[in-house]
mmCIF entry with sequence, helices, sheets and N, C-alpha, C, O atoms, coordinates in Angstrom:
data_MODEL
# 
_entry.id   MODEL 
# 
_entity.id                         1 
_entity.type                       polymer 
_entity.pdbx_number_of_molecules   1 
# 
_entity_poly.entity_id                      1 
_entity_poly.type                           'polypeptide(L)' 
_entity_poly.nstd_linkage                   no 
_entity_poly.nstd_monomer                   no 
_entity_poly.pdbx_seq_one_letter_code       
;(UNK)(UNK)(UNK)(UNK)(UNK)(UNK)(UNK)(UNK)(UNK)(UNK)(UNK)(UNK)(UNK)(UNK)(UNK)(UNK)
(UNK)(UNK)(UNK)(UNK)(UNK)(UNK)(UNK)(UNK)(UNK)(UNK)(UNK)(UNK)(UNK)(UNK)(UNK)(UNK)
(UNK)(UNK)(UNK)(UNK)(UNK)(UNK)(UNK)(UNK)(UNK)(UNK)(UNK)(UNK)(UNK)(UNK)(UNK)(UNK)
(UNK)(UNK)(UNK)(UNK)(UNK)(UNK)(UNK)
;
_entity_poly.pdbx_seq_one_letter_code_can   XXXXXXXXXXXXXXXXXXXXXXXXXXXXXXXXXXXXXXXXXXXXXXXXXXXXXXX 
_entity_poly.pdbx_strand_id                 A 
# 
loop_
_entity_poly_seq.entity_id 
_entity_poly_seq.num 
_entity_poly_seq.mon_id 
_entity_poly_seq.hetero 
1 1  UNK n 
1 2  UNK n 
1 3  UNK n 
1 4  UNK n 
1 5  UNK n 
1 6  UNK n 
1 7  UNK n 
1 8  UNK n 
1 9  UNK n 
1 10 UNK n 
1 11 UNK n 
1 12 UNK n 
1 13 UNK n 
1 14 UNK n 
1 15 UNK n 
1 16 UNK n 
1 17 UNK n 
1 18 UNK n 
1 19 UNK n 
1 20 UNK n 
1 21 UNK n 
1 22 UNK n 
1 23 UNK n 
1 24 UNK n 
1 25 UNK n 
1 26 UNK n 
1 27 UNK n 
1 28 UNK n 
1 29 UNK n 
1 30 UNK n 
1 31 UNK n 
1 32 UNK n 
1 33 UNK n 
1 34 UNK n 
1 35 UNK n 
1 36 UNK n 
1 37 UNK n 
1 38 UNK n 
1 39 UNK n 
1 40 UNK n 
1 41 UNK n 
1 42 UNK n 
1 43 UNK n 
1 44 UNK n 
1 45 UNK n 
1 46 UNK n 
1 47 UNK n 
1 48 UNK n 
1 49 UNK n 
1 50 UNK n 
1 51 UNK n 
1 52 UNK n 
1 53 UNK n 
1 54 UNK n 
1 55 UNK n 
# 
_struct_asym.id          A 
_struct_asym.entity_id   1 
# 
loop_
_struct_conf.conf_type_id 
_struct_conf.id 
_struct_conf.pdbx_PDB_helix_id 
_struct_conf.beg_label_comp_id 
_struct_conf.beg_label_asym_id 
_struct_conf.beg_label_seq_id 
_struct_conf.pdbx_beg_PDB_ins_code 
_struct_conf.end_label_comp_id 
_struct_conf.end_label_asym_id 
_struct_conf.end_label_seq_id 
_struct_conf.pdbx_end_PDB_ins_code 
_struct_conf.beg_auth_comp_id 
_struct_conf.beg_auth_asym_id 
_struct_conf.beg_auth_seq_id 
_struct_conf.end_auth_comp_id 
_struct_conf.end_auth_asym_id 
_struct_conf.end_auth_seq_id 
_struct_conf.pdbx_PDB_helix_class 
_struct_conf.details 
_struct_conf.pdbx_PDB_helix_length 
HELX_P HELX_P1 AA1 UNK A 3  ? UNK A 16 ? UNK A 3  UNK A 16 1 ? 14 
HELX_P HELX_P2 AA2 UNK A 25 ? UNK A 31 ? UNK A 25 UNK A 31 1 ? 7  
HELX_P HELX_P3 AA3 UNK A 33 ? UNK A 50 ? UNK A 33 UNK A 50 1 ? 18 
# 
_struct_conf_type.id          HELX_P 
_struct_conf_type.criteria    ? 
_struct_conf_type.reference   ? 
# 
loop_
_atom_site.group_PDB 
_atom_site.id 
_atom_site.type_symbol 
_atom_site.label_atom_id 
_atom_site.label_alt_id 
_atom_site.label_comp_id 
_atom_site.label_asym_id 
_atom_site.label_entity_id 
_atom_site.label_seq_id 
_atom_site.pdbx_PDB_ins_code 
_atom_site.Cartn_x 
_atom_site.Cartn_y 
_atom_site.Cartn_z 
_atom_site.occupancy 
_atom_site.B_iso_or_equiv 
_atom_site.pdbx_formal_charge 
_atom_site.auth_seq_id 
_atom_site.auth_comp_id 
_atom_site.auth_asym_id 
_atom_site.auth_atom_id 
_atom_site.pdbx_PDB_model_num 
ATOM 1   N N  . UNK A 1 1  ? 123.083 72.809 137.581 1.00 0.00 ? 1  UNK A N  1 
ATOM 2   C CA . UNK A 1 1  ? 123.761 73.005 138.841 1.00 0.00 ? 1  UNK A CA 1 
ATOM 3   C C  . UNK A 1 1  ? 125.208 73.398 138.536 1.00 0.00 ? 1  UNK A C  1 
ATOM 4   O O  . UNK A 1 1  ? 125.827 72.814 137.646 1.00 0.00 ? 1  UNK A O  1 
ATOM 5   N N  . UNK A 1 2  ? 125.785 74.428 139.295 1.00 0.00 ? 2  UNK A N  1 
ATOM 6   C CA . UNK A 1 2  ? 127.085 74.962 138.991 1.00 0.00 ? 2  UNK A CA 1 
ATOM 7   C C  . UNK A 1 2  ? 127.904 73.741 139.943 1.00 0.00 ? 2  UNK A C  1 
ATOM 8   O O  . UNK A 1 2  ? 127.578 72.932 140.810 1.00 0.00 ? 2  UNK A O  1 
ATOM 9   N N  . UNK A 1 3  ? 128.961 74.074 139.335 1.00 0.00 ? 3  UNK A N  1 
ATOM 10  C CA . UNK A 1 3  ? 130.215 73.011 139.747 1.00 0.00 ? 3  UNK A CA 1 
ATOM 11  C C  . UNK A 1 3  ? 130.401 73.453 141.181 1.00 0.00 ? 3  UNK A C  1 
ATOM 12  O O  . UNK A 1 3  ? 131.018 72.571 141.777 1.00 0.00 ? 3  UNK A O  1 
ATOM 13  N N  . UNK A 1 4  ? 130.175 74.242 141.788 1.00 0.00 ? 4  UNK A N  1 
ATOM 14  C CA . UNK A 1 4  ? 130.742 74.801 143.114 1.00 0.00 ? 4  UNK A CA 1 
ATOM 15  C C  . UNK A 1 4  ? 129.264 74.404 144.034 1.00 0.00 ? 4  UNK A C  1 
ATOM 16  O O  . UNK A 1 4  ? 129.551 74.310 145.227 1.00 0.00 ? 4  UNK A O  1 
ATOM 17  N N  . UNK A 1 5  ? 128.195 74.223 143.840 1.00 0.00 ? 5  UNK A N  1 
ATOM 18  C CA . UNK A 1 5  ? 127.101 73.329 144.653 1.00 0.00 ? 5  UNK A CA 1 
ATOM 19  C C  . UNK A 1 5  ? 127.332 72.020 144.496 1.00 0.00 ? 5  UNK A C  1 
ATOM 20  O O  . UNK A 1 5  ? 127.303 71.272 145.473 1.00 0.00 ? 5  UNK A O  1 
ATOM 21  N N  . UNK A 1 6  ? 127.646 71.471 142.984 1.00 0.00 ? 6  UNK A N  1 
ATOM 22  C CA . UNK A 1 6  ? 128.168 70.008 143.109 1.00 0.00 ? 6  UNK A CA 1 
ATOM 23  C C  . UNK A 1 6  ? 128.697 69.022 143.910 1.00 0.00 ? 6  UNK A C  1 
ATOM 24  O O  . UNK A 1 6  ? 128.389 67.878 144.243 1.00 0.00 ? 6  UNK A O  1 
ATOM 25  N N  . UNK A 1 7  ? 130.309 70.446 144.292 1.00 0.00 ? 7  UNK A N  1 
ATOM 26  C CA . UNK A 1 7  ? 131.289 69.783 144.931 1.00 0.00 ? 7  UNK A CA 1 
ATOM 27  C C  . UNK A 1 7  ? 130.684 69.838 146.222 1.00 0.00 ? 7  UNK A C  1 
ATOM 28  O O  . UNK A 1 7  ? 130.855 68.913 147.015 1.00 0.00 ? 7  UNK A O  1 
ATOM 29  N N  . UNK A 1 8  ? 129.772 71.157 146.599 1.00 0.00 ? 8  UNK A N  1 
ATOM 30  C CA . UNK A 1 8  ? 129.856 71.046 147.990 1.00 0.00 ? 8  UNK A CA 1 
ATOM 31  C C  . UNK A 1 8  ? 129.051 69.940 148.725 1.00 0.00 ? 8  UNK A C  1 
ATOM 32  O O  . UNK A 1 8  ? 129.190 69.503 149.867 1.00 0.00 ? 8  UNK A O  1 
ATOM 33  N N  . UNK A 1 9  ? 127.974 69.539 147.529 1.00 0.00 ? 9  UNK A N  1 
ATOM 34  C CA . UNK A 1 9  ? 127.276 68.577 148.209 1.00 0.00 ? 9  UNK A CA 1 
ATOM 35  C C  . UNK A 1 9  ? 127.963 67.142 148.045 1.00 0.00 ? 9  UNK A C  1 
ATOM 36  O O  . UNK A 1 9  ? 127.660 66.350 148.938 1.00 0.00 ? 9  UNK A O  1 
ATOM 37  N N  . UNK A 1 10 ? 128.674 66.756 147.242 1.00 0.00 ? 10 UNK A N  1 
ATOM 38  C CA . UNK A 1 10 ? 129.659 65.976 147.371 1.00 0.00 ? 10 UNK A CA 1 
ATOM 39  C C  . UNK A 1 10 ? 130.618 65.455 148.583 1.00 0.00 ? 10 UNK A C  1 
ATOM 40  O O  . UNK A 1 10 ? 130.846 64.364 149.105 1.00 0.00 ? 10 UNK A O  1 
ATOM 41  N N  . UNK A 1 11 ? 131.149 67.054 148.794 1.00 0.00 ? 11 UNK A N  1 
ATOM 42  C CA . UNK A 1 11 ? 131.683 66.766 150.354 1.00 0.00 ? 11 UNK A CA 1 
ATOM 43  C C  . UNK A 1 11 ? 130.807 66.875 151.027 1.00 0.00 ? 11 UNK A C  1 
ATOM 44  O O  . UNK A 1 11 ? 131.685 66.549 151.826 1.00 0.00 ? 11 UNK A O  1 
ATOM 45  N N  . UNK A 1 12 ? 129.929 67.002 151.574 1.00 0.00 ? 12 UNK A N  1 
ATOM 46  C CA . UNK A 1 12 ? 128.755 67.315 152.355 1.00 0.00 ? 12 UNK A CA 1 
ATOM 47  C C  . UNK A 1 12 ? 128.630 65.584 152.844 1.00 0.00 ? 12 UNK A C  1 
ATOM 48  O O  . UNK A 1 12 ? 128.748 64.956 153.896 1.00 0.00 ? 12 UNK A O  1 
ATOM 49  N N  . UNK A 1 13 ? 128.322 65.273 151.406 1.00 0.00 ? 13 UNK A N  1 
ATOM 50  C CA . UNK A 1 13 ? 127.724 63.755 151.531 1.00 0.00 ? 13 UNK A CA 1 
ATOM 51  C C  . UNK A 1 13 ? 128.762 62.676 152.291 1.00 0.00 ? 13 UNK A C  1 
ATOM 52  O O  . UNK A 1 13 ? 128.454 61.877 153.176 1.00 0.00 ? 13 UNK A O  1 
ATOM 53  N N  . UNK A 1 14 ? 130.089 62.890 151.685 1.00 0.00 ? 14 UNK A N  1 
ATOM 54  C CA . UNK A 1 14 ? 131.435 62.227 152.241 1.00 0.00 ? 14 UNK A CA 1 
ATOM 55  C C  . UNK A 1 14 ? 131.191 62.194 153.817 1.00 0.00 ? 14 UNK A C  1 
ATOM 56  O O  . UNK A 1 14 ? 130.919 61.169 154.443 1.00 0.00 ? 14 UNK A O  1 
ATOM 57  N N  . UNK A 1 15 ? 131.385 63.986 154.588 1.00 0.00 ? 15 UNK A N  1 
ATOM 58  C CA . UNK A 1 15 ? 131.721 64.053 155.831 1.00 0.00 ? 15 UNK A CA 1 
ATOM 59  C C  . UNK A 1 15 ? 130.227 63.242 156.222 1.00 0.00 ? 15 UNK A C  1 
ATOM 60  O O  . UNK A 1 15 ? 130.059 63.006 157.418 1.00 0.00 ? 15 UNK A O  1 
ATOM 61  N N  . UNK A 1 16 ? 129.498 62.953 155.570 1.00 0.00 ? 16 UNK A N  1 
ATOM 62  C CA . UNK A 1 16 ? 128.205 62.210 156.501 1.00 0.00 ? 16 UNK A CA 1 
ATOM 63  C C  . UNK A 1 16 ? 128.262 60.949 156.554 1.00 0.00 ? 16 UNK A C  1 
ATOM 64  O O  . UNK A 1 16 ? 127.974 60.155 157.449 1.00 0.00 ? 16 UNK A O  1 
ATOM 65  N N  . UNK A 1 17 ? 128.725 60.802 155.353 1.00 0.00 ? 17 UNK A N  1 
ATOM 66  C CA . UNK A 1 17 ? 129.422 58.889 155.033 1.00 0.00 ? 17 UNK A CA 1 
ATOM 67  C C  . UNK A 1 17 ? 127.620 58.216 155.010 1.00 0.00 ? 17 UNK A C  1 
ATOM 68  O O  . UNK A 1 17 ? 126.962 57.350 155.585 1.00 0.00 ? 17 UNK A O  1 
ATOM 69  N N  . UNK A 1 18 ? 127.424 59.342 153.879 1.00 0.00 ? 18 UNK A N  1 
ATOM 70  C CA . UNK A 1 18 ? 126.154 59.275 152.725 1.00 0.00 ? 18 UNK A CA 1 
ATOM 71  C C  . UNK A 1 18 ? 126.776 57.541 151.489 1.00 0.00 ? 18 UNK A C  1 
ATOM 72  O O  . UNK A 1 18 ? 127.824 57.310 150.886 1.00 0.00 ? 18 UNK A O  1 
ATOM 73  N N  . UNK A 1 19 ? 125.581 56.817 151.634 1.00 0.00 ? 19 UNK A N  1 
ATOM 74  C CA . UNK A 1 19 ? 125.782 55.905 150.766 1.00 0.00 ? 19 UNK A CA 1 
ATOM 75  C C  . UNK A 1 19 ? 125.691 56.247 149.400 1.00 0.00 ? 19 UNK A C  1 
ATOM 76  O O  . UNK A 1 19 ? 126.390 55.851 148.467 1.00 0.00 ? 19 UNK A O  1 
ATOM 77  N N  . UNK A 1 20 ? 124.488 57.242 149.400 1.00 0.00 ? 20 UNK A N  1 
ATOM 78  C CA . UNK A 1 20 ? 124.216 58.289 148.501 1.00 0.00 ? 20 UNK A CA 1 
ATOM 79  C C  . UNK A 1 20 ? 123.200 59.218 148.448 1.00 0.00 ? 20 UNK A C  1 
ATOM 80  O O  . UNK A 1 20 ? 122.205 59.387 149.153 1.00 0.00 ? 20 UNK A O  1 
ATOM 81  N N  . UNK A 1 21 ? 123.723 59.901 147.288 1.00 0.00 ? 21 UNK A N  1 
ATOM 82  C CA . UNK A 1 21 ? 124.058 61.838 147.058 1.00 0.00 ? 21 UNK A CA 1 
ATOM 83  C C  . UNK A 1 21 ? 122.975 61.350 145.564 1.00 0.00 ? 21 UNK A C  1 
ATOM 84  O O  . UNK A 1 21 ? 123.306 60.641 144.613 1.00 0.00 ? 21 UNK A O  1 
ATOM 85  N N  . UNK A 1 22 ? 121.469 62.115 145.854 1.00 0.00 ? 22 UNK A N  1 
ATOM 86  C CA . UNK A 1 22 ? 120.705 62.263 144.849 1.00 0.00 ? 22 UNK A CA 1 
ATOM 87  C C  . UNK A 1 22 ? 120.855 64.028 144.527 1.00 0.00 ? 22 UNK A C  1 
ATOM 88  O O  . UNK A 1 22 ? 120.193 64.733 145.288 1.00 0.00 ? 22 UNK A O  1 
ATOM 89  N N  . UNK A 1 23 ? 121.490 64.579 143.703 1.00 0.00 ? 23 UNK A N  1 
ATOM 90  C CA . UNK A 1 23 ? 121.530 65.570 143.236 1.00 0.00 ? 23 UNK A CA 1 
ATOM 91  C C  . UNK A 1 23 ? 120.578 66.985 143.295 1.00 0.00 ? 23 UNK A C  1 
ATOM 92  O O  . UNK A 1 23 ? 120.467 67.921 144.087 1.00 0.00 ? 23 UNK A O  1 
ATOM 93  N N  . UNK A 1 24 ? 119.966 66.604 142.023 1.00 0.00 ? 24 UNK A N  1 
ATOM 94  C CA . UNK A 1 24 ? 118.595 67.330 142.099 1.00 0.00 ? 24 UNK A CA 1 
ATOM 95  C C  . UNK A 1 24 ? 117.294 67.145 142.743 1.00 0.00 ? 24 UNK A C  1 
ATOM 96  O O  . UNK A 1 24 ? 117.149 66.050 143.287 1.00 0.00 ? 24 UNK A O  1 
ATOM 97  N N  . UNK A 1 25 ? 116.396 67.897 142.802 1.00 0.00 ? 25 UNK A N  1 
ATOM 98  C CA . UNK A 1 25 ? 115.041 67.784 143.340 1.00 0.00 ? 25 UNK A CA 1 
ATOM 99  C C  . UNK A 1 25 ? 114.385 66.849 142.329 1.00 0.00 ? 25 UNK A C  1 
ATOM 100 O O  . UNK A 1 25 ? 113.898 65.816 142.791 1.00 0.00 ? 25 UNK A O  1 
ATOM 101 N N  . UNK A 1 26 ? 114.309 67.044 141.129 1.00 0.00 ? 26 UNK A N  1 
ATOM 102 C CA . UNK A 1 26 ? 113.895 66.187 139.855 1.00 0.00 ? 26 UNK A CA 1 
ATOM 103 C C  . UNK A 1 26 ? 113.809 65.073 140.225 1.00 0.00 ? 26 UNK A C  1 
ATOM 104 O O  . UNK A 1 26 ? 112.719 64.524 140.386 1.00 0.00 ? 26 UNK A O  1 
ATOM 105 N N  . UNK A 1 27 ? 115.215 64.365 140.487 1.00 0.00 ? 27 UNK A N  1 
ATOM 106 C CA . UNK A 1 27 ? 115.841 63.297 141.020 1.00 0.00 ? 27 UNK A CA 1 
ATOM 107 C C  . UNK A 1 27 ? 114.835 62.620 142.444 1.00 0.00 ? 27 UNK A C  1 
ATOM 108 O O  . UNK A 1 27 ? 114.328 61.499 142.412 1.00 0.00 ? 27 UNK A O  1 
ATOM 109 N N  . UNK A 1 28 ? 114.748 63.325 143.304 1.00 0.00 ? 28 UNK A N  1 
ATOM 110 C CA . UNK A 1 28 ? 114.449 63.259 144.840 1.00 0.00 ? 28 UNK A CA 1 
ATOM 111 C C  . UNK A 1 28 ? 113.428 62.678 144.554 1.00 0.00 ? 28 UNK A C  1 
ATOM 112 O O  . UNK A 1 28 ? 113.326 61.475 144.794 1.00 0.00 ? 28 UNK A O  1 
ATOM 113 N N  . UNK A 1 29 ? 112.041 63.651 143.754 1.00 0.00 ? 29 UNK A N  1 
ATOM 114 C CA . UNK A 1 29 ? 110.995 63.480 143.391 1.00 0.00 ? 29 UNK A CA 1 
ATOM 115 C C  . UNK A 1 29 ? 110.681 62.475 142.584 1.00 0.00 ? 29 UNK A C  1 
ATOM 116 O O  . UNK A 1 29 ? 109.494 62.242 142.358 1.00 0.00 ? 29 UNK A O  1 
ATOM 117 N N  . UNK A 1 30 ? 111.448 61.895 142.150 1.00 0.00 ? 30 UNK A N  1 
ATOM 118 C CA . UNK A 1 30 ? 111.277 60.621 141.048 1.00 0.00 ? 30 UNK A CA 1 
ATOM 119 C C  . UNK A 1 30 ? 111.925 59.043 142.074 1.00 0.00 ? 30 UNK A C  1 
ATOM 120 O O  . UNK A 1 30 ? 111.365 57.961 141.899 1.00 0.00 ? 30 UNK A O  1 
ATOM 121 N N  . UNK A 1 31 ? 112.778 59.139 142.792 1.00 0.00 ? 31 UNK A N  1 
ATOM 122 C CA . UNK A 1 31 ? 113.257 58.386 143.729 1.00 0.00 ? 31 UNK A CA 1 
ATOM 123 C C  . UNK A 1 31 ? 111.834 57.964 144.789 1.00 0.00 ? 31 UNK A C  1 
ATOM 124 O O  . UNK A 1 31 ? 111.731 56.788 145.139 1.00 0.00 ? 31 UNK A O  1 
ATOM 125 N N  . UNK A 1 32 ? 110.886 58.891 145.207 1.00 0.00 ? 32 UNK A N  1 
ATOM 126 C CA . UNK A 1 32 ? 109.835 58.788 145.640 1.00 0.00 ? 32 UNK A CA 1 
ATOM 127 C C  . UNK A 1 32 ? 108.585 58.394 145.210 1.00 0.00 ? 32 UNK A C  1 
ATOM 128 O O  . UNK A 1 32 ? 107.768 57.687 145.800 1.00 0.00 ? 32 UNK A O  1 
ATOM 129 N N  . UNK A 1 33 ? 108.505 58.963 144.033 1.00 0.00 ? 33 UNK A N  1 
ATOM 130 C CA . UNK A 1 33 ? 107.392 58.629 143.290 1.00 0.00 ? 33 UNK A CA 1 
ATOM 131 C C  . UNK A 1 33 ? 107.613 57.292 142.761 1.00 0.00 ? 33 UNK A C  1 
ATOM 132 O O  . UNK A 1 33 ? 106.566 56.651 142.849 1.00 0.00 ? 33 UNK A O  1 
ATOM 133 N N  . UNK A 1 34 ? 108.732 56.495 142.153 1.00 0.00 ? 34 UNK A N  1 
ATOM 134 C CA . UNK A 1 34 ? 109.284 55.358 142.210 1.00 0.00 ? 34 UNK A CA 1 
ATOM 135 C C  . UNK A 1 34 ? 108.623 54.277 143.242 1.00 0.00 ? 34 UNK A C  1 
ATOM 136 O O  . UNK A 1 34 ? 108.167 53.248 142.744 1.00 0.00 ? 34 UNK A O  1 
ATOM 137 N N  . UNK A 1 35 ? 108.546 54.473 144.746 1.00 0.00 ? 35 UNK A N  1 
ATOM 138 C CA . UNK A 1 35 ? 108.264 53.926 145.678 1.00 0.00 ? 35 UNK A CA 1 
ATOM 139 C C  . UNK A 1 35 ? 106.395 53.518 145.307 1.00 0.00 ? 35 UNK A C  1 
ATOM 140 O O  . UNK A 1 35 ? 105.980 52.364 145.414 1.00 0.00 ? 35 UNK A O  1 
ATOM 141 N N  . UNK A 1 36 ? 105.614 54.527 144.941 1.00 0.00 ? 36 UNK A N  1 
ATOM 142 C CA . UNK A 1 36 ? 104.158 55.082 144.492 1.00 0.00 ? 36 UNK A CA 1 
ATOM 143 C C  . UNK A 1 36 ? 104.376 53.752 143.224 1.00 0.00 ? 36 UNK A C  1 
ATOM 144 O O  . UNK A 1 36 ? 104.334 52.522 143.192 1.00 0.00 ? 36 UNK A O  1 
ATOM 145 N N  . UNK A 1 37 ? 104.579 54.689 142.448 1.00 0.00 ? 37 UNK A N  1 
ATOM 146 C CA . UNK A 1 37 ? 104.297 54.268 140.798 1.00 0.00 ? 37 UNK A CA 1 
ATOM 147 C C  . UNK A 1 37 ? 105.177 53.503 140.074 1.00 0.00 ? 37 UNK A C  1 
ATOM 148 O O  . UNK A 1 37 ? 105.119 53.786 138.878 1.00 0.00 ? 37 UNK A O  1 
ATOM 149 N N  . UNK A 1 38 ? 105.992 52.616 140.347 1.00 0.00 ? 38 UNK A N  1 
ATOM 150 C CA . UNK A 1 38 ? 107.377 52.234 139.863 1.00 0.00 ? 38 UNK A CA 1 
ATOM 151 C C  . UNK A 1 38 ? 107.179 52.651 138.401 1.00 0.00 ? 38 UNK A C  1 
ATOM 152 O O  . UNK A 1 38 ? 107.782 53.599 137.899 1.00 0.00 ? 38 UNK A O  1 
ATOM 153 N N  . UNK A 1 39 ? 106.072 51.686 137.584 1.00 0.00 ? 39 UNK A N  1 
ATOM 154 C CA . UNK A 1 39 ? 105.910 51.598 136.508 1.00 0.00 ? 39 UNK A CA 1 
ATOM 155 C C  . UNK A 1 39 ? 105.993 52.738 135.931 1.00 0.00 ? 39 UNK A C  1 
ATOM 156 O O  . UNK A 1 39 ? 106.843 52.857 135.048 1.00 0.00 ? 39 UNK A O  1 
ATOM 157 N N  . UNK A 1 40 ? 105.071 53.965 136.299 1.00 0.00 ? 40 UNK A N  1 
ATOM 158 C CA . UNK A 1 40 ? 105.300 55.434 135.428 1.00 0.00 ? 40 UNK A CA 1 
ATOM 159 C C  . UNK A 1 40 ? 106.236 55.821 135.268 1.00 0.00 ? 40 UNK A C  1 
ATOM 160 O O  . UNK A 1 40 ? 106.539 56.391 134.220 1.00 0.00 ? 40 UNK A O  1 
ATOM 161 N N  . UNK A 1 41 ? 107.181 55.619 136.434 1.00 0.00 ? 41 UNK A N  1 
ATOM 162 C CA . UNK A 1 41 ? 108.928 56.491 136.498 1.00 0.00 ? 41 UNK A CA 1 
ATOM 163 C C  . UNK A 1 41 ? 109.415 55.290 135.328 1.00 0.00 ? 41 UNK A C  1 
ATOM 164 O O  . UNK A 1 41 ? 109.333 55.780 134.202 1.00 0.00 ? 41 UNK A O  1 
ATOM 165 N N  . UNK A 1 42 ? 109.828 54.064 135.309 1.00 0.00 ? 42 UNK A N  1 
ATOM 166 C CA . UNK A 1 42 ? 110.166 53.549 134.516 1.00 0.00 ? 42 UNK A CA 1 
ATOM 167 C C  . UNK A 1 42 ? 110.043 54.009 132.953 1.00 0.00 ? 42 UNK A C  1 
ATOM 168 O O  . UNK A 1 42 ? 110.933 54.164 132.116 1.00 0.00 ? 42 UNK A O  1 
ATOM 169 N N  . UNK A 1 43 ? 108.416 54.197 132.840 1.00 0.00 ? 43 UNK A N  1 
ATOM 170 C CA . UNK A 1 43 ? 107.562 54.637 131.462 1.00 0.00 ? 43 UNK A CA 1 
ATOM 171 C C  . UNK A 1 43 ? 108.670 56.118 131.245 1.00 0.00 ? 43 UNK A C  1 
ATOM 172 O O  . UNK A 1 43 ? 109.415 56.330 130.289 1.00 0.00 ? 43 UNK A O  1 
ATOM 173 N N  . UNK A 1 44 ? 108.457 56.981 132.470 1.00 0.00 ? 44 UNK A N  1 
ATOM 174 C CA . UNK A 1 44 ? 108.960 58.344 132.163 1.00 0.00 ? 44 UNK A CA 1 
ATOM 175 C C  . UNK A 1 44 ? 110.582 57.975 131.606 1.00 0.00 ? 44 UNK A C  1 
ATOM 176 O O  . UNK A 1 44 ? 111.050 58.295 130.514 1.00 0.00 ? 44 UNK A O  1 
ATOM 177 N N  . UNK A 1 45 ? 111.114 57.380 132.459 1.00 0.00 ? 45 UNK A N  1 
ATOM 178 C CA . UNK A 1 45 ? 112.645 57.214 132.423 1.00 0.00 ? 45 UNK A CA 1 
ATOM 179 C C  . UNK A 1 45 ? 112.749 56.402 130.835 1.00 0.00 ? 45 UNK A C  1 
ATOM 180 O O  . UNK A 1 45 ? 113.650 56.834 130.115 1.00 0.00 ? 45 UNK A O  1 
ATOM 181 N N  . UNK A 1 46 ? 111.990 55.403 130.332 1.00 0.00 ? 46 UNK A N  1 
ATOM 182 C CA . UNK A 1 46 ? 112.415 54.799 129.100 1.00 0.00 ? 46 UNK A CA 1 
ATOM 183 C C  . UNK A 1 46 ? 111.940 56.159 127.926 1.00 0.00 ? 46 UNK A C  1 
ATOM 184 O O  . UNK A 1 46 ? 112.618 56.383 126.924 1.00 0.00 ? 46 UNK A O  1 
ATOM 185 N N  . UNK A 1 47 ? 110.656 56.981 128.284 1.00 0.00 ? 47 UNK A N  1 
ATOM 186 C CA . UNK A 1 47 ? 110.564 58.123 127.194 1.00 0.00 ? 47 UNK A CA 1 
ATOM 187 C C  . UNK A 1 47 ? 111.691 58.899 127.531 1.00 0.00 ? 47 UNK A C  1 
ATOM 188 O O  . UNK A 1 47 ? 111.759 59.590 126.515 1.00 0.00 ? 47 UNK A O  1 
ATOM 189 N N  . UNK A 1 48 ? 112.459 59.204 128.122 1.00 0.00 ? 48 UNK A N  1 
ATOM 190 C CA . UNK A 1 48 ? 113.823 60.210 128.326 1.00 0.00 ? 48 UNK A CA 1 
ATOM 191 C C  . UNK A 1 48 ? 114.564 59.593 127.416 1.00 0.00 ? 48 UNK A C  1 
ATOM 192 O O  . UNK A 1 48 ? 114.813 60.103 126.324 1.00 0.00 ? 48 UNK A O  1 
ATOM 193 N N  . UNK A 1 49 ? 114.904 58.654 127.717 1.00 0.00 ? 49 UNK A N  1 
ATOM 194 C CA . UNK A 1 49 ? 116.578 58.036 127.067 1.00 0.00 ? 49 UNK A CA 1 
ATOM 195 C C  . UNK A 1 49 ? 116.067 57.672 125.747 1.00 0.00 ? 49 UNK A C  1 
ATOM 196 O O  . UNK A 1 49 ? 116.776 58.317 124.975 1.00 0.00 ? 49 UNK A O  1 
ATOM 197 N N  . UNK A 1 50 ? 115.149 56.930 124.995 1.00 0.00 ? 50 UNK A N  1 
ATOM 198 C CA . UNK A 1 50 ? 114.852 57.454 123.883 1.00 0.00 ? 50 UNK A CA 1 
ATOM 199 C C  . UNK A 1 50 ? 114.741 58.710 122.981 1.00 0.00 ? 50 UNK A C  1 
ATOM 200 O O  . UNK A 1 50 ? 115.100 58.857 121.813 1.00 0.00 ? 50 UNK A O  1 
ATOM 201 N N  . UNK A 1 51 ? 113.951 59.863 124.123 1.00 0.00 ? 51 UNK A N  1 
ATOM 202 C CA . UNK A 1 51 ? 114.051 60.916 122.977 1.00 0.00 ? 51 UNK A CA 1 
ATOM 203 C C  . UNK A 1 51 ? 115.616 62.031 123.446 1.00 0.00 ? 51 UNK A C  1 
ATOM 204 O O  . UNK A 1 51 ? 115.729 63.254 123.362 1.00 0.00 ? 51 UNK A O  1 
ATOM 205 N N  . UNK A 1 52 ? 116.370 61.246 123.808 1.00 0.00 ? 52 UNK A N  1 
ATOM 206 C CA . UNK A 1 52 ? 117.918 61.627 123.766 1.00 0.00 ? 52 UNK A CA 1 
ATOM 207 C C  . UNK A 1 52 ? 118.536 60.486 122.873 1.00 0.00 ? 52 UNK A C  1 
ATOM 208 O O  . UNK A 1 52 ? 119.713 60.186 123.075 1.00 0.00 ? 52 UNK A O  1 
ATOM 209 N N  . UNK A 1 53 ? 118.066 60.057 122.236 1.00 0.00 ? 53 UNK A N  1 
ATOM 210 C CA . UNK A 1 53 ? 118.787 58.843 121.395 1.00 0.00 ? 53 UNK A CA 1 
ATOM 211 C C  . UNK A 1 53 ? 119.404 57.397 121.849 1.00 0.00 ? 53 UNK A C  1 
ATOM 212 O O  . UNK A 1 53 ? 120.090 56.474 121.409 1.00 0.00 ? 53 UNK A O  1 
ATOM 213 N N  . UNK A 1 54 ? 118.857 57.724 122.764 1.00 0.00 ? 54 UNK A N  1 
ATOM 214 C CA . UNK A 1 54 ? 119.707 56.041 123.546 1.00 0.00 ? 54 UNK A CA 1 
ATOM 215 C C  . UNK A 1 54 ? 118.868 55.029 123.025 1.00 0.00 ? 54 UNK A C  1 
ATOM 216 O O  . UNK A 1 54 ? 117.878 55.255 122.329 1.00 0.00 ? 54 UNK A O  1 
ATOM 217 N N  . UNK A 1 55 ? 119.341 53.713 123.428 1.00 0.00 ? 55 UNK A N  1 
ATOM 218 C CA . UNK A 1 55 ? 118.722 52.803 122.843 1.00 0.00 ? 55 UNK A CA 1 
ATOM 219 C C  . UNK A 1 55 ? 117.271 51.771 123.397 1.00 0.00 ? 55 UNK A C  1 
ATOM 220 O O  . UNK A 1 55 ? 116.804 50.911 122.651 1.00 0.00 ? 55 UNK A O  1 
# 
């Protein structure tokens, strides 16, 4: 995402007095599926940050 959709949804979110601003669709879709499957998004989310090196 370019810096200039960032910001706008940023302010976007402000003038709505958004608790919060989920970014991407990626995001949206995993926030939902979360609700479904907790456990898989978890599974998915702990294989991410591992194979980026986290701990």
């Amino acid at each position: 995402m370019d810096p200039r959709t960032c910001a706008e949804q940023i302010l976007r979110a402000i003038d709505h007095r958004d608790r919060e601003l989920v970014m991407t669709a990626r995001a949206r879709i995993g926030l939902y599926l979360k609700l479904l499957a907790p456990g898989l998004v978890d599974r998915f989310a702990l294989k991410a940050t591992l194979k980026r090196g986290g701990s």
